[in-house]
DOMAR-532752 format. One line per field, with one value per atom (N, C-alpha, C, O): residue number from 1; residue in three letters; chain; z, x, y. Coordinates in nm, 3 decimals, decimal comma, m for minus. Example, Ala and Ser with C-alpha at 12.3 -4.5 7.8 and 13.67 -1.06 7.14 Angstrom:
! DOMAR-532752
pos [1; 1; 1; 1; 2; 2; 2; 2]
code [ALA; ALA; ALA; ALA; SER; SER; SER; SER]
unit [A; A; A; A; A; A; A; A]
z [0,780; 0,780; 0,780; 0,846; 0,708; 0,714; 0,787; 0,804]
x [1,319; 1,230; 1,320; 1,424; 1,285; 1,367; 1,290; 1,341]
y [m0,569; m0,450; m0,330; m0,332; m0,225; m0,106; 0,003; 0,114]
! end
This chain:
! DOMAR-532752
pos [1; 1; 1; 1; 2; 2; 2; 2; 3; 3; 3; 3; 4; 4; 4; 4; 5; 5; 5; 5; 6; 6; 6; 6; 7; 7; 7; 7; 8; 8; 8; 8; 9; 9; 9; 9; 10; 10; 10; 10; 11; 11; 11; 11; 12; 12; 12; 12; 13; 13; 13; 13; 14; 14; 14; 14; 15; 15; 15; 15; 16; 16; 16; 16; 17; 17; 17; 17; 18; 18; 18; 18; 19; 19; 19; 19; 20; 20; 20; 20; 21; 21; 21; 21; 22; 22; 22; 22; 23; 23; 23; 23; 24; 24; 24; 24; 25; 25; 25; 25; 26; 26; 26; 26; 27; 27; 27; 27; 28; 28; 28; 28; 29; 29; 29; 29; 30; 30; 30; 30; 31; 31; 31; 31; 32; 32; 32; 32; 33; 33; 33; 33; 34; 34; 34; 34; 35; 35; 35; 35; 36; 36; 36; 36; 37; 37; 37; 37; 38; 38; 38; 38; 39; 39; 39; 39; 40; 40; 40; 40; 41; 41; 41; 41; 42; 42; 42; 42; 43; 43; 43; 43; 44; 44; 44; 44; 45; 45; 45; 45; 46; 46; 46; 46; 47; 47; 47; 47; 48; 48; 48; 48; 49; 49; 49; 49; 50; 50; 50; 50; 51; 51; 51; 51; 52; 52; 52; 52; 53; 53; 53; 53; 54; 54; 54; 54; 55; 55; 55; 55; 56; 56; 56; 56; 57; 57; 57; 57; 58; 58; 58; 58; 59; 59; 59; 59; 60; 60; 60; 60; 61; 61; 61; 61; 62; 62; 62; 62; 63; 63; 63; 63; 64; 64; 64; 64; 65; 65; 65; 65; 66; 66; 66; 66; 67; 67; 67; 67; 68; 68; 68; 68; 69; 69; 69; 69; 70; 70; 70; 70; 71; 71; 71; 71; 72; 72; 72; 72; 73; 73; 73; 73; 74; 74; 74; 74; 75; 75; 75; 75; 76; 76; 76; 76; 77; 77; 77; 77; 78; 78; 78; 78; 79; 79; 79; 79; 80; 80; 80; 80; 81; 81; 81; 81; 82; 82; 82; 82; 83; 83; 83; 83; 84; 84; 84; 84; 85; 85; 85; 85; 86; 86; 86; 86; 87; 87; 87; 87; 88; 88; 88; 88; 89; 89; 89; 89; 90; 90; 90; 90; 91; 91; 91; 91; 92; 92; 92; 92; 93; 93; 93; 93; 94; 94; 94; 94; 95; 95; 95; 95; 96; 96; 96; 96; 97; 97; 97; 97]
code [UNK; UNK; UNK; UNK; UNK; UNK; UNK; UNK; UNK; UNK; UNK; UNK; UNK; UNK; UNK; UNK; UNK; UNK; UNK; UNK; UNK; UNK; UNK; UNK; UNK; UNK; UNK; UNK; UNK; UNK; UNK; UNK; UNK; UNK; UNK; UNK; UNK; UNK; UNK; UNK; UNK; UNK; UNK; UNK; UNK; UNK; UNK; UNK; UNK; UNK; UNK; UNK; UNK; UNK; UNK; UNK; UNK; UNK; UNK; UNK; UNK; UNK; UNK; UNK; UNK; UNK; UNK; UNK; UNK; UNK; UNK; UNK; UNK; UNK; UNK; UNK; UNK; UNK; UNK; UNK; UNK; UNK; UNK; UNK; UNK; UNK; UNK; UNK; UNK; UNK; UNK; UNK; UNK; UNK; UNK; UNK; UNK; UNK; UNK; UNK; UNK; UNK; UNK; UNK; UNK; UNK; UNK; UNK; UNK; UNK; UNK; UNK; UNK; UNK; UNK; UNK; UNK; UNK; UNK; UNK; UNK; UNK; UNK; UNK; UNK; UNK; UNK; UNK; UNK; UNK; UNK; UNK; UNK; UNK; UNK; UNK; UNK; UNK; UNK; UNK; UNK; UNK; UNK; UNK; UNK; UNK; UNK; UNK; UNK; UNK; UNK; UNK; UNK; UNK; UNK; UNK; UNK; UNK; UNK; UNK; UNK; UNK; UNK; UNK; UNK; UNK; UNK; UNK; UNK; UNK; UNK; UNK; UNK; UNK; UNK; UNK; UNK; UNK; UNK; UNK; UNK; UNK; UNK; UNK; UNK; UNK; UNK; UNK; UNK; UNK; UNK; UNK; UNK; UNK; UNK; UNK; UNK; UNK; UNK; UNK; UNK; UNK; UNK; UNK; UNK; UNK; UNK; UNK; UNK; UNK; UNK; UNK; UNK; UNK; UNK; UNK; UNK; UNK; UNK; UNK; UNK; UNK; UNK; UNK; UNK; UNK; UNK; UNK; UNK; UNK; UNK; UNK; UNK; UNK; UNK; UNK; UNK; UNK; UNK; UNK; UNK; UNK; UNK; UNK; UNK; UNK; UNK; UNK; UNK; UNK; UNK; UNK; UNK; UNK; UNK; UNK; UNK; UNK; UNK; UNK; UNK; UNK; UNK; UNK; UNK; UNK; UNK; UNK; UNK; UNK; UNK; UNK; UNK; UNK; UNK; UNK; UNK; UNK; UNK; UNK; UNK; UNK; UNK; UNK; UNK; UNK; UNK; UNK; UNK; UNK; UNK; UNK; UNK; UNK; UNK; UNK; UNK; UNK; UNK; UNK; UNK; UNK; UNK; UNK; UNK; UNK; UNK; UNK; UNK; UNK; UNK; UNK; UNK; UNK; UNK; UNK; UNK; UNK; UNK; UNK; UNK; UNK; UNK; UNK; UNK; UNK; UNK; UNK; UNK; UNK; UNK; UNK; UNK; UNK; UNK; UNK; UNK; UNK; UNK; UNK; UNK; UNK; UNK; UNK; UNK; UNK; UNK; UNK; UNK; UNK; UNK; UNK; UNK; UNK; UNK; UNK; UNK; UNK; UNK; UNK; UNK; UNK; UNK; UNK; UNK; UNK; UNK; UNK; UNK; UNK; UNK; UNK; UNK; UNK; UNK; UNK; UNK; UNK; UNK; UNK; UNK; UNK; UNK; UNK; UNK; UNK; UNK; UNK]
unit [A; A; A; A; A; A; A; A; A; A; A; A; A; A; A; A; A; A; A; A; A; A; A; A; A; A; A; A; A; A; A; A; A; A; A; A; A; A; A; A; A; A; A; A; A; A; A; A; A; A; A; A; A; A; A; A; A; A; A; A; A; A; A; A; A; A; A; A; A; A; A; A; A; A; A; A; A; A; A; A; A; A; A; A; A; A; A; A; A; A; A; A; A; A; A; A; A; A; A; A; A; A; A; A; A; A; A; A; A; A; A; A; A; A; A; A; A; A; A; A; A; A; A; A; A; A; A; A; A; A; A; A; A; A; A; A; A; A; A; A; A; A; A; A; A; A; A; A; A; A; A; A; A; A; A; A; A; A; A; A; A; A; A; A; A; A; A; A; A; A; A; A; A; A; A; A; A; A; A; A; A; A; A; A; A; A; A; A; A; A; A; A; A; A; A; A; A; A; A; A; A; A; A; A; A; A; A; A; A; A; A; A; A; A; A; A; A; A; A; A; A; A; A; A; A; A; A; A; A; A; A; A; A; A; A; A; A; A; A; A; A; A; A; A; A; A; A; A; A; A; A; A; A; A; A; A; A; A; A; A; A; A; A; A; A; A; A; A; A; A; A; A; A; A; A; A; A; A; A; A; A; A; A; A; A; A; A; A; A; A; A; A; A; A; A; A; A; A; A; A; A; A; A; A; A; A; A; A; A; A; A; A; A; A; A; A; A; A; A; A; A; A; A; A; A; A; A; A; A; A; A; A; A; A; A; A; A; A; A; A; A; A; A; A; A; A; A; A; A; A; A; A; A; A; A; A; A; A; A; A; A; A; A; A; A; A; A; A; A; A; A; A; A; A; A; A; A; A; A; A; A; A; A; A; A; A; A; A]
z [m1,475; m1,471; m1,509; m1,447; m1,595; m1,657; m1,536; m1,506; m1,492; m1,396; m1,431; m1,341; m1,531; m1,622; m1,642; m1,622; m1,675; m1,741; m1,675; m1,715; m1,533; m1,400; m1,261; m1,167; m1,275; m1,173; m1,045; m1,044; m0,928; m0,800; m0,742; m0,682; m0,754; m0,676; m0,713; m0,630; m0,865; m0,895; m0,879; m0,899; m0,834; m0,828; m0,661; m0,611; m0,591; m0,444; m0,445; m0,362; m0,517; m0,510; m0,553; m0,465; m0,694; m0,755; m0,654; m0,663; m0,593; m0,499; m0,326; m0,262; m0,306; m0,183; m0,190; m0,115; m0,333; m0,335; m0,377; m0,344; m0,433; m0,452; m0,371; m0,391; m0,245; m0,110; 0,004; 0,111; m0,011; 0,115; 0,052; 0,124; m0,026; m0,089; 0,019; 0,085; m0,010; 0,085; 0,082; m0,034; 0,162; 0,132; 0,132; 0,089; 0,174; 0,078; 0,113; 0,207; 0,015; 0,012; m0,099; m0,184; m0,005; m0,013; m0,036; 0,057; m0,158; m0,187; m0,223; m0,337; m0,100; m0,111; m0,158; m0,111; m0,268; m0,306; m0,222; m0,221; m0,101; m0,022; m0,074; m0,028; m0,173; m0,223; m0,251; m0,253; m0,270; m0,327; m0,169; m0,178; m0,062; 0,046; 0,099; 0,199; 0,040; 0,050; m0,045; m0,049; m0,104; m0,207; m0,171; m0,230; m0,094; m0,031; m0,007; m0,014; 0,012; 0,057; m0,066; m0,186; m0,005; m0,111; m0,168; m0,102; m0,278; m0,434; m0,398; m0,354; m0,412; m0,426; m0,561; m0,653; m0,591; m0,771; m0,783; m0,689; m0,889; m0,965; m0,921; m0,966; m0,827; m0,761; m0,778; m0,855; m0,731; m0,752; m0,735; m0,793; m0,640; m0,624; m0,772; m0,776; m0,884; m0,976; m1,043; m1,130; m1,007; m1,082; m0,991; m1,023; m0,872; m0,786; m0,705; m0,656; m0,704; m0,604; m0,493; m0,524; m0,348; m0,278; m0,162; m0,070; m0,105; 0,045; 0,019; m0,097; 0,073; 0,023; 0,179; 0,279; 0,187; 0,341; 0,209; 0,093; 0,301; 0,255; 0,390; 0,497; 0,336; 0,456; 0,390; 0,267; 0,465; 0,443; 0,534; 0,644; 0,475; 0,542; 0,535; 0,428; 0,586; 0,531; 0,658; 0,765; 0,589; 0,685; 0,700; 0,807; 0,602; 0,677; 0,754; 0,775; 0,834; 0,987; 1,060; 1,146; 1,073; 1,187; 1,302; 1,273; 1,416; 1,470; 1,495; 1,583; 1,378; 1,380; 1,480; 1,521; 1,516; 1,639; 1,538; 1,438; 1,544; 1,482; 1,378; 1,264; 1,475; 1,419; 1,320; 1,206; 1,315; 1,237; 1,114; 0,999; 1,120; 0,999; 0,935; 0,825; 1,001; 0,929; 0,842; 0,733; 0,960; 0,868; 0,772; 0,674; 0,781; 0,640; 0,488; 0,388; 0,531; 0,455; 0,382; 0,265; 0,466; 0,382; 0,312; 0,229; 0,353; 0,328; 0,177; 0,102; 0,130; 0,013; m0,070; m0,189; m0,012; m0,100; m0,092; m0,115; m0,051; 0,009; m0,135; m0,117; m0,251; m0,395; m0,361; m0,350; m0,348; m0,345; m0,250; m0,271; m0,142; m0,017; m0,045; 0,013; m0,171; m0,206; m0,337; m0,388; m0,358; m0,522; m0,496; m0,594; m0,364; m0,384; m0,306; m0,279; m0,250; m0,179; m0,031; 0,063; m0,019; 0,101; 0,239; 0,332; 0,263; 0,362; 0,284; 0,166; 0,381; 0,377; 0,516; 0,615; 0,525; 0,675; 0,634; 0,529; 0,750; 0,669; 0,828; 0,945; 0,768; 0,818; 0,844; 0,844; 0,873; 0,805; 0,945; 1,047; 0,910; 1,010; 0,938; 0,838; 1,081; 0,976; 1,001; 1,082; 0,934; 0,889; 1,054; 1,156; 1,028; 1,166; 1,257; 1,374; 1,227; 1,334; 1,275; 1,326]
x [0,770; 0,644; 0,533; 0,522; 0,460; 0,346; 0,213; 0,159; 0,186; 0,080; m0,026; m0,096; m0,077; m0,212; m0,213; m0,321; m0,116; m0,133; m0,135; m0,165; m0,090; m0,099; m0,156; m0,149; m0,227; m0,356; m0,247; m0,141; m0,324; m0,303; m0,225; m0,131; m0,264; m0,210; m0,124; m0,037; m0,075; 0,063; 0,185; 0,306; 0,107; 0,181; 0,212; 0,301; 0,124; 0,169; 0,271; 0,361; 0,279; 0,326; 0,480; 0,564; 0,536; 0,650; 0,694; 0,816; 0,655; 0,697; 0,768; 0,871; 0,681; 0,736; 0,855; 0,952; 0,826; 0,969; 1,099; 1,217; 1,042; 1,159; 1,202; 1,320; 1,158; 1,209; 1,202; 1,221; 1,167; 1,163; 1,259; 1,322; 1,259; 1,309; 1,307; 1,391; 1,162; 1,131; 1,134; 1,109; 1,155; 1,164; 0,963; 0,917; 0,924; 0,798; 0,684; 0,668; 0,633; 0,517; 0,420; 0,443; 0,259; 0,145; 0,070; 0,076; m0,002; m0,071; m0,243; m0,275; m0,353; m0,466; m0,538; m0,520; m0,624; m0,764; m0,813; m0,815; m0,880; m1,002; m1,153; m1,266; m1,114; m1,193; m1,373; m1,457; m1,379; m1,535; m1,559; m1,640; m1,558; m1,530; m1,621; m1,692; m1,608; m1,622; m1,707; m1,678; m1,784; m1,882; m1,943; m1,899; m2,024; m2,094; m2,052; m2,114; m1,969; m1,792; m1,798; m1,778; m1,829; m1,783; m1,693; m1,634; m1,662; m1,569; m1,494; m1,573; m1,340; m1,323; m1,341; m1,321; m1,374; m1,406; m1,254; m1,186; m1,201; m1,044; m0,947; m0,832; m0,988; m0,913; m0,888; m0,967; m0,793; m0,778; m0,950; m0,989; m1,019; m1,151; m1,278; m1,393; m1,198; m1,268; m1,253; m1,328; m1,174; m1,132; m1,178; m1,158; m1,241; m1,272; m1,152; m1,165; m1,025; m0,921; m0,908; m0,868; m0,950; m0,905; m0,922; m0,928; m0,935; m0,898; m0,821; m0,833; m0,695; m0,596; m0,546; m0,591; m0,470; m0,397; m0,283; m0,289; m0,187; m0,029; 0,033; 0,034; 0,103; 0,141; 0,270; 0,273; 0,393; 0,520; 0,621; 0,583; 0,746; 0,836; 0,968; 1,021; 1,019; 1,162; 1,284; 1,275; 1,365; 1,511; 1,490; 1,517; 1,443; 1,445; 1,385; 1,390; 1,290; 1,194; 1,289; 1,273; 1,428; 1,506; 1,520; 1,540; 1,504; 1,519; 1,387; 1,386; 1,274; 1,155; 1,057; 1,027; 1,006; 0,867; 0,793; 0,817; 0,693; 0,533; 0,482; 0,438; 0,507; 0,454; 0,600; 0,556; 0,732; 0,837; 0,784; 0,799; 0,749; 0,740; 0,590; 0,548; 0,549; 0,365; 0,393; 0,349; 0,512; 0,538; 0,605; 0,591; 0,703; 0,799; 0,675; 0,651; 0,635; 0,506; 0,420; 0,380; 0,407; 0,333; 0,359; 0,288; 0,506; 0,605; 0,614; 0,612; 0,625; 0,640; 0,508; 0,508; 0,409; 0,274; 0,185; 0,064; 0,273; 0,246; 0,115; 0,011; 0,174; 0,114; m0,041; m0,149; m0,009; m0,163; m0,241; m0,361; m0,184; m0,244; m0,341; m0,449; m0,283; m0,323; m0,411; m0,448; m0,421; m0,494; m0,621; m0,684; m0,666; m0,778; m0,785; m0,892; m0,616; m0,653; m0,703; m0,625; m0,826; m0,902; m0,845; m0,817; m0,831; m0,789; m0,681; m0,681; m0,586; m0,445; m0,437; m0,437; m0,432; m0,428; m0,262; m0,230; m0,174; m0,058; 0,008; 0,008; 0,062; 0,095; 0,216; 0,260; 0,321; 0,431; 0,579; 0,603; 0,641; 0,707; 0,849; 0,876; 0,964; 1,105; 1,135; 1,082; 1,208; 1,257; 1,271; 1,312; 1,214; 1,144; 1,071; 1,105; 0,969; 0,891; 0,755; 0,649]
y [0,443; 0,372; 0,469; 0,575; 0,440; 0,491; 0,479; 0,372; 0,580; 0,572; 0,595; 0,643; 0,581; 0,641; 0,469; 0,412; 0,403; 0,251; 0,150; 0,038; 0,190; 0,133; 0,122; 0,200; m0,016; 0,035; 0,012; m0,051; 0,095; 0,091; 0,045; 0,098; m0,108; m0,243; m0,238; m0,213; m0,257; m0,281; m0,142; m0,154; m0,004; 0,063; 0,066; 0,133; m0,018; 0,045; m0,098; m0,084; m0,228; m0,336; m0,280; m0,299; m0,203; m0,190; m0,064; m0,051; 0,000; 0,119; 0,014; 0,036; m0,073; m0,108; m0,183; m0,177; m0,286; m0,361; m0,236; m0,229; m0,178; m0,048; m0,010; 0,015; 0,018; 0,075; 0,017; 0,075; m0,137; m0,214; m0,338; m0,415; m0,340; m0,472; m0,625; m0,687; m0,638; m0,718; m0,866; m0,896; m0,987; m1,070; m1,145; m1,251; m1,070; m1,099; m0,973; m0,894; m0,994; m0,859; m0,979; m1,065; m0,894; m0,938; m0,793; m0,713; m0,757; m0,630; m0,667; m0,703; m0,650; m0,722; m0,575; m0,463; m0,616; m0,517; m0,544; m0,667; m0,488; m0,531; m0,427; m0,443; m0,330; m0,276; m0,277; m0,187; m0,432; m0,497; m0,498; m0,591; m0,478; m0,519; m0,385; m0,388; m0,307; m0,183; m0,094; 0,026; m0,130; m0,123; 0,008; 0,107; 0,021; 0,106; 0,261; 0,367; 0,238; 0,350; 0,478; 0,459; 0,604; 0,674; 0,736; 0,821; 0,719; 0,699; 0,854; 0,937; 0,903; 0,987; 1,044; 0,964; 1,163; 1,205; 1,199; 1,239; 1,155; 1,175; 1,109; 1,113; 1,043; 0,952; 0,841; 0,787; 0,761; 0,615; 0,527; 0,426; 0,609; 0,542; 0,558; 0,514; 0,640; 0,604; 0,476; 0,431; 0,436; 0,259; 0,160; 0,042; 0,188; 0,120; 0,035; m0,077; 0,122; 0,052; 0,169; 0,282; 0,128; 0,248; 0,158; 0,240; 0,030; m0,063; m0,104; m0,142; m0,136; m0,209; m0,264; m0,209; m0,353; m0,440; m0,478; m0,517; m0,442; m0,473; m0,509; m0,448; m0,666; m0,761; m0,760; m0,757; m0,762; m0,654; m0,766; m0,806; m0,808; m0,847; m0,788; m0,818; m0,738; m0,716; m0,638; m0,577; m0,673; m0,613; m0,472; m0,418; m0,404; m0,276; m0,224; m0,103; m0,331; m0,374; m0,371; m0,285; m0,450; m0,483; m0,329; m0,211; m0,385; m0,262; m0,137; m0,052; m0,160; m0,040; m0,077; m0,189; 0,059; 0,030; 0,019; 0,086; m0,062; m0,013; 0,061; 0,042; 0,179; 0,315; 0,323; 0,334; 0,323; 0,365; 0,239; 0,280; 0,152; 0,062; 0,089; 0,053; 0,135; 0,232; 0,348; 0,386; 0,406; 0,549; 0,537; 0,609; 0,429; 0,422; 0,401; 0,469; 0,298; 0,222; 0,353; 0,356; 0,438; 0,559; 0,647; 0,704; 0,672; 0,757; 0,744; 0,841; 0,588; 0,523; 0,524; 0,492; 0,556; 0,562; 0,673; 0,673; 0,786; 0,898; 0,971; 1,033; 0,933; 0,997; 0,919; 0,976; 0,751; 0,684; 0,739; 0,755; 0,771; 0,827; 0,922; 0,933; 1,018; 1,126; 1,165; 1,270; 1,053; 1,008; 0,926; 0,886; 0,897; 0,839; 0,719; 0,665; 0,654; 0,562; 0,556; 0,547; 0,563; 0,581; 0,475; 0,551; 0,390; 0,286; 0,209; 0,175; 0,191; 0,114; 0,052; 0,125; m0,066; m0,183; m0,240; m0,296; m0,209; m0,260; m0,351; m0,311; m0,488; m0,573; m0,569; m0,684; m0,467; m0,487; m0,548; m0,483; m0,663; m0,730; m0,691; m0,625; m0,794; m0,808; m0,961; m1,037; m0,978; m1,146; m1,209; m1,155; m1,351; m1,429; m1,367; m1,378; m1,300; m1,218; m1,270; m1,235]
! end
């Protein structure tokens, strides 16, 4: 995946189904939300994507506390984390929860 050609969303979206393979995932810009907020230089916040809420379902929840399904979640976006994405709100459940 070309990350120069790929904004944000769709890279934190193709990373989670990659490693959560979830039976559904929800990847929200909350960005405009956040206007005011200052921009990291070089960062994902030069494109104006850096709030994001990712609402997360999947089996590889079965069994996780909380915090183990937060950490997995970051683990996986560890690069965005580090590129500019300023706030991540993550929803993340397992199947019937």
């Amino acid at each position: 995946m070309n990350q120069a050609a790929t904004g944000v969303k769709d890279r934190i979206r193709a990373k989670l189904e990659a490693g959560l393979a979830p039976v559904a995932l929800e990847v929200i810009d909350d960005s405009h939300r956040h206007a005011g907020h200052l921009e990291h230089p070089g960062g994902a916040g030069q494109q104006g994507e850096t709030h994001f809420t990712v609402k997360v379902v999947s089996a590889a929840f079965v069994g996780k506390t909380r915090v183990q399904r937060h950490r997995a979640v970051n683990d996986l976006l560890a690069a965005e984390l580090a590129d500019g994405v300023h706030a991540l709100a993550i929803h993340a459940k397992a199947p019937g929860e």
